[in-house]
C-alpha positions as CSV (number, residue, x, y, z in Angstrom):
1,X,-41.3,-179.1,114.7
2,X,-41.9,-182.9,114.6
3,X,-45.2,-184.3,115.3
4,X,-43.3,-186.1,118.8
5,X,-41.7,-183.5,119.7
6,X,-45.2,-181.6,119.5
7,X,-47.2,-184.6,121.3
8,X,-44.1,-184.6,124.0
9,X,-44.8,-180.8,124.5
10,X,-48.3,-181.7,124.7
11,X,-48.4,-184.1,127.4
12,X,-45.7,-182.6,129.7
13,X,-48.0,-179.3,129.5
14,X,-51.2,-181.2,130.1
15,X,-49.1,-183.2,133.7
16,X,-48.0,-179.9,134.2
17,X,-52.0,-178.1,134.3
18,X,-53.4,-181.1,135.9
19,X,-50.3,-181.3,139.0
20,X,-51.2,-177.5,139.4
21,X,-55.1,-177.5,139.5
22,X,-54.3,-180.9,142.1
23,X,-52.4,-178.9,144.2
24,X,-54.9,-176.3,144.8
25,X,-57.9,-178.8,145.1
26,X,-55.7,-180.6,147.6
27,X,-54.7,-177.2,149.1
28,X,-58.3,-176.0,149.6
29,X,-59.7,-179.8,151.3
30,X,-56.8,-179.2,153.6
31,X,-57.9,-175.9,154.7
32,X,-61.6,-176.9,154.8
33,X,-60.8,-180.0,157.2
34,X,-58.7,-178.0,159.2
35,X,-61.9,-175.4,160.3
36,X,-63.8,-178.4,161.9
37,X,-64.2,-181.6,162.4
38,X,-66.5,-184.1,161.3
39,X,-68.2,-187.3,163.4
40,X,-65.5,-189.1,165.0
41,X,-63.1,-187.1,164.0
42,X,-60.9,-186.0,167.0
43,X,-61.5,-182.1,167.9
44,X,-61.2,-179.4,170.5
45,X,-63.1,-176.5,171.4
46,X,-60.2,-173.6,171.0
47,X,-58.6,-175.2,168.0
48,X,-61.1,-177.4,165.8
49,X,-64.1,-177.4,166.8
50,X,-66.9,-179.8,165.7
51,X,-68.4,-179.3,162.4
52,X,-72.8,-178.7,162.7
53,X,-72.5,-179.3,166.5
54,X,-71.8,-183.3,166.0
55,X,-70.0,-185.5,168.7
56,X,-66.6,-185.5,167.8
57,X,-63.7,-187.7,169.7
58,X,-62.3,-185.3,172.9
């Protein structure tokens, strides 16, 4: 195999891991700002409630 065929598998694989562990990270802030919400953040009592008991926008 030629060295750029072996640096093209290289950096497709590499966008390829990095895109993946993104989506997860991205996946699990989503999650975590959809449990509460933070100062002046807009929130509800049934649905998100304020994060640490902190004034939140009704």
């Amino acid at each position: 195999m030629s060295p750029k065929v072996q640096v093209l598998l290289l950096v497709v694989g590499l966008i390829t891991f990095l895109a993946v562990h993104a989506e997860e990270e991205l996946s699990e802030t989503e999650e975590s700002e959809r449990s509460c919400a933070n100062e002046y953040q807009s929130c509800n009592w049934t649905n998100r409630p304020c994060c640490d008991n902190i004034s939140c926008v009704l």
